[in-house]
N, C-alpha and C positions, 0 to 999 in steps of 0.2 A: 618455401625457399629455405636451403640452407646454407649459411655463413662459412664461410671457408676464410680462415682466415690467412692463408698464403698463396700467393700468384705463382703462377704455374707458365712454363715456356717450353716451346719445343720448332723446330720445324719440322714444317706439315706440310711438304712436297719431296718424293721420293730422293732415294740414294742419285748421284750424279750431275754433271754439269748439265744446267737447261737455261734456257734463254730465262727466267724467272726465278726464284726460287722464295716461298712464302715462311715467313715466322710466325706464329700464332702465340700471345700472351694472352690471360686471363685470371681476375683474381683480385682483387683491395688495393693493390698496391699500383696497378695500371695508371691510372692518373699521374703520379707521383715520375714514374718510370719512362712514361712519354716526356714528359719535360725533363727530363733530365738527358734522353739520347735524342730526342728531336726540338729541343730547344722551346715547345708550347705544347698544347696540348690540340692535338687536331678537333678540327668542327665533327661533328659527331654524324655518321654514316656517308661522309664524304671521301671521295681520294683525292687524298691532299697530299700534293709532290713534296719532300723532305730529304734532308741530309742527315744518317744516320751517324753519330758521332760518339767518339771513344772516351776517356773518362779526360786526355786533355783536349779535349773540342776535336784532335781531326777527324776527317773528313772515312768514315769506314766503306758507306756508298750513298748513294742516289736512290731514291725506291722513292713509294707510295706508302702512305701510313692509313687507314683505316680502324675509327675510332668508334667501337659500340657502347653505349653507357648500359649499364645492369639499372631494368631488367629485358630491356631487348636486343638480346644478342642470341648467338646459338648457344650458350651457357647459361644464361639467367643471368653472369655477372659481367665487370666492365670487361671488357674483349678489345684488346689491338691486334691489328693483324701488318706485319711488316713485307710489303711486294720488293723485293731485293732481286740484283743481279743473281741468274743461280749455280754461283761459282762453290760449291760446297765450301768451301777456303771462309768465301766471305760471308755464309750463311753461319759458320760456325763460330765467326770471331762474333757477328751480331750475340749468338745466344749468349756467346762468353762474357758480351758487356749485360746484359739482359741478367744474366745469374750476379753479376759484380753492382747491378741496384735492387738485387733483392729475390728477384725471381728466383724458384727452383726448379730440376729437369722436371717434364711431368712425365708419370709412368705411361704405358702402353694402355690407350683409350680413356684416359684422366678429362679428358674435353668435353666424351660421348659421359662418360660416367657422371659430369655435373650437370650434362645439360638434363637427362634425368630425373637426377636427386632433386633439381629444382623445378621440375616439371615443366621440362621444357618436351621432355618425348618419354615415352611410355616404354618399357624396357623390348617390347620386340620392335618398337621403331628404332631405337638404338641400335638395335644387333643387324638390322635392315640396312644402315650406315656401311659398316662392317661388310656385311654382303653385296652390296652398292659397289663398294670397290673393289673387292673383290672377281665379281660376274665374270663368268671365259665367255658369254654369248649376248645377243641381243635380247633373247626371251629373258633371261635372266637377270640382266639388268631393269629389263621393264618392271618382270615382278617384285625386283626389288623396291623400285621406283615408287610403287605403288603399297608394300608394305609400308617404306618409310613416310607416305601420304596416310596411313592411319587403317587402310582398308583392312587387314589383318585383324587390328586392333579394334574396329569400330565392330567386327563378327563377333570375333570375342565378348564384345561389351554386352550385344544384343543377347546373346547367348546368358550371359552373369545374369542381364535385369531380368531376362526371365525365369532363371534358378532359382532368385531369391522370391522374385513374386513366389514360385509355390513353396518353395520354404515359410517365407512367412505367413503364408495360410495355411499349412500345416503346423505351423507351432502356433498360432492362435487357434487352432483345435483344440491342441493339448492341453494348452491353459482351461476349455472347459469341459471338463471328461466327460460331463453327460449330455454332450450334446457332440463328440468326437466320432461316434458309428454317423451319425444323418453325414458329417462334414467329410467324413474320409468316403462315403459312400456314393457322394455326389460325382454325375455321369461329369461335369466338366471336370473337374478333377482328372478323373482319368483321360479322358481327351488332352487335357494341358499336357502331362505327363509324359505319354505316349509323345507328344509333339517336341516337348522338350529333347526327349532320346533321338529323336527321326533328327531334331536339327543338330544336335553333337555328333550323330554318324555323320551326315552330310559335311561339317566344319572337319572332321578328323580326316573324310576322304580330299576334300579340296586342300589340308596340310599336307598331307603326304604327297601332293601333288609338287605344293611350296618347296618339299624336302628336293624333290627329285628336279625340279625347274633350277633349284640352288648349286645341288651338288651332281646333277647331271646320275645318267641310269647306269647303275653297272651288269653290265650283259657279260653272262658268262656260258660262252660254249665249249658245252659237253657232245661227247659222243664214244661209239668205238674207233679205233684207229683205222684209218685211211677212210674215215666217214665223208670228208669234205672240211672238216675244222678251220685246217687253215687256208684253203681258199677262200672260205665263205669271209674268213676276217679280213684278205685280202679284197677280196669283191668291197664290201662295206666301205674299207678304208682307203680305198682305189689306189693302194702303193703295194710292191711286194714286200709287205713288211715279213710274212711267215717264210722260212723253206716250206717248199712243197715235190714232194715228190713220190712215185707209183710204189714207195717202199712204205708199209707201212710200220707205224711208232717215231715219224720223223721228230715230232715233238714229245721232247720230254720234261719239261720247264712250265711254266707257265709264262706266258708272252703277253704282254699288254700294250694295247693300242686308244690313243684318247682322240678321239674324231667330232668333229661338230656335223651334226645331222638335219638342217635347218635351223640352224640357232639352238637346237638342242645337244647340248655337254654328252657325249657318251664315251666311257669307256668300255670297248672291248678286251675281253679276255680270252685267251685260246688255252687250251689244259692237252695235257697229256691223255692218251684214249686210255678210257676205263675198259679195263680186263683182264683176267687173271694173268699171273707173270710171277716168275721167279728172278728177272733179270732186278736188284738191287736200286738202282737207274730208275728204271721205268715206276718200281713202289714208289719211289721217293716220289717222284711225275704224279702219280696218281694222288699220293698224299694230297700233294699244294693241290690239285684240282680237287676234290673231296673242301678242303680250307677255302677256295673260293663259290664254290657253290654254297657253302652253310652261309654265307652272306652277298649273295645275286641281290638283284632286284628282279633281274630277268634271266630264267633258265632256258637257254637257246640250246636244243636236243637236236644233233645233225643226224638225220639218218638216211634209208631211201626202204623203197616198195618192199624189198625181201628181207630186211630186216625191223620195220617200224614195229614190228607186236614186239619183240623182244627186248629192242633199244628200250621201251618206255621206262622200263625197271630204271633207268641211270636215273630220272626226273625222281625219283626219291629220298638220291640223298641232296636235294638241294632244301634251301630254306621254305619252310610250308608258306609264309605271305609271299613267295617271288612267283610274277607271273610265267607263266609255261607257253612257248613257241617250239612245237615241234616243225622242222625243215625237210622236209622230204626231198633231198638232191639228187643231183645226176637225174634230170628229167630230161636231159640233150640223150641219155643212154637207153631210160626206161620207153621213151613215148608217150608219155604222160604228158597232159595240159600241164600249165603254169595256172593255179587258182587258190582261193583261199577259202576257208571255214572258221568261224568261229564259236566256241561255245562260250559257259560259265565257267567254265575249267582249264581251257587249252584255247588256243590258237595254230592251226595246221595251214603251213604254205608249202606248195610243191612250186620248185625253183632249180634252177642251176647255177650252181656257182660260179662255173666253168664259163656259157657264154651267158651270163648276167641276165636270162629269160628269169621272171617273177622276180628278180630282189627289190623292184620298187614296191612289189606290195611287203612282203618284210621290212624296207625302209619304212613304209606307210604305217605298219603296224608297231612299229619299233617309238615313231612319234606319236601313235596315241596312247601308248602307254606312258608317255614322260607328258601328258595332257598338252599335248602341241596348239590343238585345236584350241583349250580353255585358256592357254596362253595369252592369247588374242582379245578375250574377252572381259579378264578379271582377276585371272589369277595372281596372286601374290608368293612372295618366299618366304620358306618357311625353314624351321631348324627342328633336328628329332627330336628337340627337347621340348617343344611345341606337340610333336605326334606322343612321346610319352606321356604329356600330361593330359591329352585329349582323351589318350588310350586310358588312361585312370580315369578321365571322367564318365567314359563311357560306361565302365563297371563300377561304379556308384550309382551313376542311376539306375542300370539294370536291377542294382543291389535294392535300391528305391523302389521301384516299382514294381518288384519282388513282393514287397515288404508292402505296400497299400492297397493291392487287388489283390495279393492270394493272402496275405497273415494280417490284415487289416491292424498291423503298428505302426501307428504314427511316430510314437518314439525314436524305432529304427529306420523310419523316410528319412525324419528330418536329422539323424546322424550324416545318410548318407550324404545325401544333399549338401551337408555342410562339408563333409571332406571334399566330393566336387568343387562344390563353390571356391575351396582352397586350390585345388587342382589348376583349374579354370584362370583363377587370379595371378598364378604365378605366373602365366605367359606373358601380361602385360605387366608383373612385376607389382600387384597391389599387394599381394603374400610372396614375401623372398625373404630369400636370407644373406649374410654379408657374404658366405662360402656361394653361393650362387652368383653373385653381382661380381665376384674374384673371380671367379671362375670365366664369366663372358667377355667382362672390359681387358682383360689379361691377352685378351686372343686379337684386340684389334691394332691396329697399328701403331708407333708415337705419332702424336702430332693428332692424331681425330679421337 
């Protein structure tokens, strides 16, 4: 636990008038601050009806007082929470007597940041809070739901205990050199190891899952002009948000559209068609599309039968991790079935955009890539600062297990291992830094 020694206040229910509005204190001085605006000190985890009052006794409102004693509250310390009429007016004169016995404003996630420091939640449950309120959908919420229950954190942990296990059997090697060949050469060893890596690709792939359940998939279709772009965004987004017309180069902008797809967050994006051009307009067009493909998640390639070998070139300049859906449209034109393929590489759907033959399997496909399915199951949310440090841990241990099957040093396993194990701890916040902990609780709201 640590001692803070000033009370902190804020309301912690949005901008606006609402039939409620809640005040949130926390911090040494609570005690002291309850009898002074509610004349006692409330029974402890009860709602207890009270009259909130100004510094000469009147009457400011009527509410509920709820009193947490330190150390069980969502803080670690004494915690009141004031249920007020939620007239913004009177929420704010409350905090103004609240600052006038002592309290100060608390900054942006000051509540989340102590409940923390005192180990009340682990820094991705924290950030989980954050994303909690956040969510634009139902999957997202759930996963969040379920990071903030520990699930994220308890992979994590499993993951640490057993890094350290072969750490520390690789550095009680070292300590005894002549007996360090039998110890590094032993077949569990390498089986541990080997398993270690399989379970951190596995954790890195179910994050990036978390990222995408969080912040929803950005689909960016590319193509050449008059390919289908902006119907097919149409079709997706069931509004005419695009012009569309038999001219081609209509679009020369890039157009964005944010749609929920099952509960899954998607922004689409429509780009100007890639192809040579001298018209000034259209470079510029082609630019920003060029800028949204180097960061997709999903490069959606519209093309049809007579042109699909040559379109593929465009799927190049997109980002190398974003998955590849080529669309093969106008199948109302060509006579082509509506069907789908998949490889390791690409995903191929023949569809119309026009009378909306195959886009549920594009829809279908578009949700297993945002893990629709493991949504359902277990999935948690997650933040890229989670996927970059997984992405680090992955290359340590590859660097490790480099280093004990092919150059049999242990010295350089257990470096590695240990920069992992750092890697690994930062997600739950056991290795951080003060710039990191500023960096998160900055981002969440006043008042949590």
């Amino acid at each position: 636990m640590i001692e803070h020694t000033d009370t902190i206040a804020a309301i912690a229910t949005p901008p606006g008038a609402a039939g409620i509005g809640v005040v949130r204190v926390s911090g040494p001085a609570v005690a002291l601050i309850a009898e002074a605006l509610l004349g006692t000190l409330p029974v402890a985890r009860h709602a207890n009806y009270a009259k909130f009052r100004d510094r000469n006794g009147a009457v400011l409102d009527r509410g509920l007082a709820l009193y947490f004693p330190a150390p069980h509250s969502f803080t670690g310390e004494h915690v009141l929470e004031l249920h007020a009429h939620g007239s913004p007016v009177v929420l704010n004169l409350l905090l103004q007597r609240l600052f006038e016995l002592g309290a100060r404003p608390a900054r942006a996630g000051e509540f989340s940041e102590r409940a923390y420091l005192n180990g009340k939640l682990d820094l991705a449950q924290a950030e989980a809070i954050a994303d909690l309120i956040a969510s634009q959908s139902e999957l997202a919420a759930r996963a969040a739901m379920r990071s903030l229950d520990g699930e994220f954190s308890r992979r994590v942990q499993r993951l640490l205990d057993a890094l350290v296990r072969l750490r520390v059997y690789i550095e009680a090697a070292i300590d005894f050199p002549e007996e360090e060949v039998d110890f590094l050469s032993a077949p569990q060893l390498r089986e541990d190891i080997l398993t270690l890596a399989a379970h951190a690709r596995d954790l890195l792939a179910q994050t990036r899952r978390g990222v995408v359940l969080r912040d929803g998939l950005h689909v960016v279709i590319v193509g050449r002009p008059n390919a289908g772009k902006s119907s097919l965004l149409n079709a997706l987004a069931e509004i005419d948000r695009a012009i569309v017309t038999p001219v081609a180069g209509t679009t020369r902008d890039v157009l964005r559209e944010a749609i929920n797809l099952d509960g899954i967050a998607l922004t689409l994006v429509d780009t100007a068609g890639l192809h040579e051009s001298g018209d000034l307009i259209e470079q510029e067009g082609m630019r920003r599309a060029r800028d949204e493909l180097a960061r997709a998640d999903v490069l959606l390639l519209v093309t049809d039968s007579a042109h699909a070998s040559a379109d593929r070139s465009l799927l190049q300049t997109g980002a190398p991790s974003a998955a590849r859906i080529i669309v093969h449209n106008k199948i109302d034109l060509s006579g082509e079935s509506a069907r789908h393929e998949h490889s390791d590489h690409e995903t191929q759907i023949w569809l119309s955009a026009h009378t909306g033959v195959g886009l549920e399997l594009l829809r279908s496909e578009l949700k297993r890539l945002a893990g629709h399915g493991d949504a359902a199951t277990g999935s948690f949310s997650a933040r890229t600062r989670h996927v970059a440090a997984l992405e680090q841990v992955e290359i340590h241990l590859r660097d490790a297990t480099n280093a004990l099957l092919e150059l049999r040093a242990g010295e350089l396993a257990a470096e590695e291992l240990h920069a992992a194990q750092n890697a690994l701890a930062s997600i739950t916040g056991e290795f951080d830094s003060e710039d990191l902990l500023g960096a998160i609780f900055s981002s969440f709201c006043i008042g949590k």
